[in-house]
N, CA, C and O atoms as a printed pandas DataFrame, in Angstrom:
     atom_number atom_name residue_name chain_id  residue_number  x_coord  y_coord  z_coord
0              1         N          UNK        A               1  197.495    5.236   23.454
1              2        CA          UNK        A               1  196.065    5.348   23.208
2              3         C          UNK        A               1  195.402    6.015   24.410
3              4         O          UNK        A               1  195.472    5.495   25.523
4              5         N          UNK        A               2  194.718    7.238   24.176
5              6        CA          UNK        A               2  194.451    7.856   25.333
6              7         C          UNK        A               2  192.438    7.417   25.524
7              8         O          UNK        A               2  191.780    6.971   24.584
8              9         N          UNK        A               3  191.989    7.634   26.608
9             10        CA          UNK        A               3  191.067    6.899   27.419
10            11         C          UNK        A               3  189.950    7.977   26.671
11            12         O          UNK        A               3  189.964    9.206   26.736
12            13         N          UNK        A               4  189.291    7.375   26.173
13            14        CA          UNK        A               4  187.986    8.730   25.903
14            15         C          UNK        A               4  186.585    8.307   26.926
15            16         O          UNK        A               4  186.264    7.226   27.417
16            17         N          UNK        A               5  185.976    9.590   26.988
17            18        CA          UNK        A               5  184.591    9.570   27.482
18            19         C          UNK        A               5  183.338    9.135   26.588
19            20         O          UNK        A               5  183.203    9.610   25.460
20            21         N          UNK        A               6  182.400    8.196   27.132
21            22        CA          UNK        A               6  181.903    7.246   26.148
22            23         C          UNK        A               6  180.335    7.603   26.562
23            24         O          UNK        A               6  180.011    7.677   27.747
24            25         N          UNK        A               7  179.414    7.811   25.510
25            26        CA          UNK        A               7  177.866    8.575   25.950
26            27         C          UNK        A               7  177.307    6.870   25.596
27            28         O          UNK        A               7  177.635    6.088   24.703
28            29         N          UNK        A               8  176.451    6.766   26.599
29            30        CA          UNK        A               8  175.520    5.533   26.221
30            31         C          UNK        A               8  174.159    5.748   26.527
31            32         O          UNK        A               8  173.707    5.792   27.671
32            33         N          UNK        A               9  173.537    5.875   25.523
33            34        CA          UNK        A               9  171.801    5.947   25.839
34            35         C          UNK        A               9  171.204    4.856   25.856
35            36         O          UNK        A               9  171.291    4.210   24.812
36            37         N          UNK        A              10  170.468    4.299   26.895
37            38        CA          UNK        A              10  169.982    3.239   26.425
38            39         C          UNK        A              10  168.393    3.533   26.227
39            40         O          UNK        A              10  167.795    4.434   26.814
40            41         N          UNK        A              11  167.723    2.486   25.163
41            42        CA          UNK        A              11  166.352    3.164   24.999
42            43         C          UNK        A              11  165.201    2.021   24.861
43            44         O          UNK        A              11  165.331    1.036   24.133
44            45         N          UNK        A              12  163.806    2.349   25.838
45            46        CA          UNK        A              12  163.043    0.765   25.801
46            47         C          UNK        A              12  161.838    1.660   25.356
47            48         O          UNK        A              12  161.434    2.766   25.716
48            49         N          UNK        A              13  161.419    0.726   24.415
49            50        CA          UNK        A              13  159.984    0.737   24.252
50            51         C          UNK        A              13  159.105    0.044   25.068
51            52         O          UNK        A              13  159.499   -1.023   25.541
52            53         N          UNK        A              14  157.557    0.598   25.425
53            54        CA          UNK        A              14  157.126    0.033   26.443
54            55         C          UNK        A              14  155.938   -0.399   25.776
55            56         O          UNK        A              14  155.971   -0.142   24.573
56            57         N          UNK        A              15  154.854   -0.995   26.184
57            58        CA          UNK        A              15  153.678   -1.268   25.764
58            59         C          UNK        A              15  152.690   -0.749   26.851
59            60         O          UNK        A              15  153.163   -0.375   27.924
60            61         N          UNK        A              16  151.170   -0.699   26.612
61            62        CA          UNK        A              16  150.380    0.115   27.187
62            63         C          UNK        A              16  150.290   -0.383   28.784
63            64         O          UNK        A              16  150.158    0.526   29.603
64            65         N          UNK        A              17  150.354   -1.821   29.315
65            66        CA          UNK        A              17  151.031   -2.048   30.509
66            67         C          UNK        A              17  152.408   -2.174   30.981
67            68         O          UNK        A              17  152.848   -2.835   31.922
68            69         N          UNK        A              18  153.002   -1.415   30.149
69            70        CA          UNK        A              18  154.536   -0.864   30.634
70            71         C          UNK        A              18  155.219   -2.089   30.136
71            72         O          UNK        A              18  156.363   -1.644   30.043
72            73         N          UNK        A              19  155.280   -3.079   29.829
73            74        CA          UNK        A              19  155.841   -4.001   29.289
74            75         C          UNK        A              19  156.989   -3.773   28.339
75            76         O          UNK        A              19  156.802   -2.981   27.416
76            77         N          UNK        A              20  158.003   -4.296   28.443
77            78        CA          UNK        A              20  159.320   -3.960   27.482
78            79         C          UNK        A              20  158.757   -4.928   26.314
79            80         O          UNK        A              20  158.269   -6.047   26.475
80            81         N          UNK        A              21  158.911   -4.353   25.316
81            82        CA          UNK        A              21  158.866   -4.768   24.017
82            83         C          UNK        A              21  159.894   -4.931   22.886
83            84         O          UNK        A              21  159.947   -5.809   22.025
84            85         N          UNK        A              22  160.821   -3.712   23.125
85            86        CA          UNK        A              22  162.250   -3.239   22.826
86            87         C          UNK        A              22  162.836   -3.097   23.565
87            88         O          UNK        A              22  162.471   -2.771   24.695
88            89         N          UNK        A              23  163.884   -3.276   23.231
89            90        CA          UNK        A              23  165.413   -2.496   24.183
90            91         C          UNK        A              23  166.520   -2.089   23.043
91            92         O          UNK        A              23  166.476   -2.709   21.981
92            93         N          UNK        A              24  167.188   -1.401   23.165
93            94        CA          UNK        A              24  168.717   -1.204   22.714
94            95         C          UNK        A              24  169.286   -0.334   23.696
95            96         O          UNK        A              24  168.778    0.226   24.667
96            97         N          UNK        A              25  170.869   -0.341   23.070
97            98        CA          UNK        A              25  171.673    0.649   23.554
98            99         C          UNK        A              25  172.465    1.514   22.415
99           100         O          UNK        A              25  172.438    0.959   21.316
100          101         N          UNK        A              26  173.219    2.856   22.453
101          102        CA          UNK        A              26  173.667    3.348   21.292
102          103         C          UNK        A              26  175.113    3.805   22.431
103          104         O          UNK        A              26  175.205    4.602   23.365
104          105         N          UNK        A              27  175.730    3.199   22.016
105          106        CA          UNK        A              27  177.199    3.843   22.887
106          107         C          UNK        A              27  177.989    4.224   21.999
107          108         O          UNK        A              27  178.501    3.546   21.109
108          109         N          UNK        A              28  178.168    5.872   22.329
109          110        CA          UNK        A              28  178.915    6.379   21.224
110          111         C          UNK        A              28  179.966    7.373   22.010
111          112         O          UNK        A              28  179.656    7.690   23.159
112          113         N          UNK        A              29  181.060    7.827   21.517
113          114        CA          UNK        A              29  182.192    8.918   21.677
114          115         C          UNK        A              29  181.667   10.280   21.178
115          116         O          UNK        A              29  182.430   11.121   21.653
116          117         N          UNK        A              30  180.840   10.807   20.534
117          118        CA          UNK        A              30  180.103   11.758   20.042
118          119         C          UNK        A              30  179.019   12.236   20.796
119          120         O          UNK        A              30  177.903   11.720   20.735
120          121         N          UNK        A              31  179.372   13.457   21.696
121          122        CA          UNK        A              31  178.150   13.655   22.577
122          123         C          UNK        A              31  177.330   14.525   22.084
123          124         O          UNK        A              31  176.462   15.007   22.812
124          125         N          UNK        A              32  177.446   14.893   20.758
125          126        CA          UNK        A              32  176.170   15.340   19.979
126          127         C          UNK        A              32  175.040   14.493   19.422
127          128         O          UNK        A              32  173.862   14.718   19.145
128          129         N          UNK        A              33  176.035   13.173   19.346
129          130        CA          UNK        A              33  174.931   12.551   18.257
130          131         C          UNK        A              33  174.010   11.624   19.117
131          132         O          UNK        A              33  173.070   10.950   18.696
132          133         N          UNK        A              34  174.693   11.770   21.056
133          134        CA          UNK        A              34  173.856   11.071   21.659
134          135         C          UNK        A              34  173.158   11.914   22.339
135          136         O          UNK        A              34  172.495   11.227   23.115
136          137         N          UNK        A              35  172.850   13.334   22.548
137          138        CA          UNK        A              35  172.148   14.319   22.604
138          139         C          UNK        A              35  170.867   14.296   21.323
139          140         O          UNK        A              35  169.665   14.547   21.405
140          141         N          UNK        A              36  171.434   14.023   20.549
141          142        CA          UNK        A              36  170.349   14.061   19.258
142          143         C          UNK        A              36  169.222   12.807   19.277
143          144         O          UNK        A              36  168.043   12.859   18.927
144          145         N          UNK        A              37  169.945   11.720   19.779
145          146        CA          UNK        A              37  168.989   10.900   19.691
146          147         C          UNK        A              37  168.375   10.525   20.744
147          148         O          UNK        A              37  167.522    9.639   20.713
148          149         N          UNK        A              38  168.819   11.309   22.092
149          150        CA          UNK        A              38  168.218   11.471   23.749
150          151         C          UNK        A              38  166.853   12.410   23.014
151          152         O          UNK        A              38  165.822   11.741   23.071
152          153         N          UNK        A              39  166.665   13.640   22.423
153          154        CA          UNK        A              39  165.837   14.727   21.605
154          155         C          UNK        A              39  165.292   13.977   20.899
155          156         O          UNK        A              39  164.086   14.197   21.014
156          157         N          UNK        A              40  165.431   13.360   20.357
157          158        CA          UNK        A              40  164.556   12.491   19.277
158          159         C          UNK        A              40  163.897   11.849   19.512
159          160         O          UNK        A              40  163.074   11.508   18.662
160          161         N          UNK        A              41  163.871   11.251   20.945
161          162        CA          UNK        A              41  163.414   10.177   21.088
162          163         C          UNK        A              41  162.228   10.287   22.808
163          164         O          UNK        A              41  161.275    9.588   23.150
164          165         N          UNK        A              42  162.814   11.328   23.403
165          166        CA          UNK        A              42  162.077   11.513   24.639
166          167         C          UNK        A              42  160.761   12.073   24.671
167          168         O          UNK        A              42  160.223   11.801   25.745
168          169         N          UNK        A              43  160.353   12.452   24.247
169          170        CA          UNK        A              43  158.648   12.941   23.350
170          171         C          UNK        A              43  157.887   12.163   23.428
171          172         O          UNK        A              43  156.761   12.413   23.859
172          173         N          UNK        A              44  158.324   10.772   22.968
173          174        CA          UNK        A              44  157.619    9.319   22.583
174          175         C          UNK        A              44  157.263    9.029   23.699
175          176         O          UNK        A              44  158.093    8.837   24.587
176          177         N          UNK        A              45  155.918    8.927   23.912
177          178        CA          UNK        A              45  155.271    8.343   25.127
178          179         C          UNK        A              45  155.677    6.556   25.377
179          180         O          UNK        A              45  155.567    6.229   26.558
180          181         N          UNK        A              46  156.007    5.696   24.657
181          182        CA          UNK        A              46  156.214    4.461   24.695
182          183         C          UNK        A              46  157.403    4.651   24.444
183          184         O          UNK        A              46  157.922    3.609   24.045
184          185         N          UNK        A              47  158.083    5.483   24.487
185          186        CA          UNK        A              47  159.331    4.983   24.519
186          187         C          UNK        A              47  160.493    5.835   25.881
187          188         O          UNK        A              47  160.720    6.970   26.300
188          189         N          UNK        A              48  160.874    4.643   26.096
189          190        CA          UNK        A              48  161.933    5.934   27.965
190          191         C          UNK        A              48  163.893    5.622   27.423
191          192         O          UNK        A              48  164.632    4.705   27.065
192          193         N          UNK        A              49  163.915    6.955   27.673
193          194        CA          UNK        A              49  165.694    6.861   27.148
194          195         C          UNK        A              49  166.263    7.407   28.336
195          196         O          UNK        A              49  165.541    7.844   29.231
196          197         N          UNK        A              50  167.631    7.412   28.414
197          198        CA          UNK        A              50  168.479    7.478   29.552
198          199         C          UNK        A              50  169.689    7.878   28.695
199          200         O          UNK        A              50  170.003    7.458   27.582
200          201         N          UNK        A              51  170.209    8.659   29.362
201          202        CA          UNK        A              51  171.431    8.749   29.035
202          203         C          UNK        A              51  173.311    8.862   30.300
203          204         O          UNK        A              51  173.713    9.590   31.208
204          205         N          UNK        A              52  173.634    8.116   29.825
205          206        CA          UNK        A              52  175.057    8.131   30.810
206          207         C          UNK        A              52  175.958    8.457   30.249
207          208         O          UNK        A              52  176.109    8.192   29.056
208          209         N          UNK        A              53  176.953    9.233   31.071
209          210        CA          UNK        A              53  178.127    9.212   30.743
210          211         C          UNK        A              53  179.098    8.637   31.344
211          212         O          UNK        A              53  179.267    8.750   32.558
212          213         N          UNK        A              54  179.892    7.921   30.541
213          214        CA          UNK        A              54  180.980    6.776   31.233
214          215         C          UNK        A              54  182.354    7.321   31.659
215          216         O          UNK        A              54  183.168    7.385   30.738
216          217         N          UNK        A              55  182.706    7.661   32.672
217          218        CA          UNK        A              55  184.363    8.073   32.785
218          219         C          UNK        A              55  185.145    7.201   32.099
219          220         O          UNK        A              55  184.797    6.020   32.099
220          221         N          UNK        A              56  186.267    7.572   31.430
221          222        CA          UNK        A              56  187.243    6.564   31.167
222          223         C          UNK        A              56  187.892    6.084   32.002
223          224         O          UNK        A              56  188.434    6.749   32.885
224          225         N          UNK        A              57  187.990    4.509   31.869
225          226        CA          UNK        A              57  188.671    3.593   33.182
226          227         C          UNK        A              57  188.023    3.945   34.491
227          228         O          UNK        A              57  188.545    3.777   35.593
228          229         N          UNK        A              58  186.619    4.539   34.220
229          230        CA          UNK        A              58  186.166    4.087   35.859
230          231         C          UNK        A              58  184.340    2.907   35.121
231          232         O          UNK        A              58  184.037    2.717   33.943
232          233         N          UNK        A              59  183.727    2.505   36.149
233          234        CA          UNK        A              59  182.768    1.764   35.900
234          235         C          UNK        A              59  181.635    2.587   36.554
235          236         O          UNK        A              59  180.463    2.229   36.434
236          237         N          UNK        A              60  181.929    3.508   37.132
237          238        CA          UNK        A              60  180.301    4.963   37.450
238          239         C          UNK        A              60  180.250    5.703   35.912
239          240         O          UNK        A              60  180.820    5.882   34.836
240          241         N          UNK        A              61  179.105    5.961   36.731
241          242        CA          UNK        A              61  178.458    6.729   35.981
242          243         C          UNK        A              61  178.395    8.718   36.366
243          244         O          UNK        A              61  178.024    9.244   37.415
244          245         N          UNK        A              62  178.852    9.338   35.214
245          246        CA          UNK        A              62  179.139   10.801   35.537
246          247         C          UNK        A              62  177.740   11.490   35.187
247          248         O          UNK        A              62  177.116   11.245   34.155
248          249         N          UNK        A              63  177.460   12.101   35.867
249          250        CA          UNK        A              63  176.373   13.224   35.147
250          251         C          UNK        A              63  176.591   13.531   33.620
251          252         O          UNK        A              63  177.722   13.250   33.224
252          253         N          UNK        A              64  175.985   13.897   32.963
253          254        CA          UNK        A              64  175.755   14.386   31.637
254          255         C          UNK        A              64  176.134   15.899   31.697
255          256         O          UNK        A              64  175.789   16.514   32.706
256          257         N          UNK        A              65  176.809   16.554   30.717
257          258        CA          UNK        A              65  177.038   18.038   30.759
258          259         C          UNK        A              65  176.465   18.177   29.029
259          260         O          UNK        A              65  177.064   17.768   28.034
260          261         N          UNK        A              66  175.181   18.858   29.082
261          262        CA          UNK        A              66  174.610   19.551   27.735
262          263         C          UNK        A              66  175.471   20.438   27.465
263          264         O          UNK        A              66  175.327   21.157   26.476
């Protein structure tokens, strides 16, 4: 079983004093579909997304390559 690279966005909704209201995370192997929903979602003034990329078998965090 070979080690894959793993995209995790995590995404909070805020309220008008910045207050978390939401949270999730979307950790996926598909770095389109976490590109798509980084685009989908960064516009939204109440809402702040992040995106990481996970090395396999390490616990840093890699830059993102669009």
């Amino acid at each position: 079983m070979s080690a894959r690279t793993l995209y995790r966005v995590s995404i909070r909704q805020v309220d008008e004093s910045g207050n978390i209201t939401w949270y999730g995370v979307l950790t996926t192997e598909d770095h389109e579909k976490a590109n798509e929903t980084l685009d989908m979602l960064k516009g939204d003034p109440d809402v702040r997304v992040k995106l990481e990329v996970l090395r396999p078998g390490y616990e840093e965090v890699i830059p993102p390559k669009r």
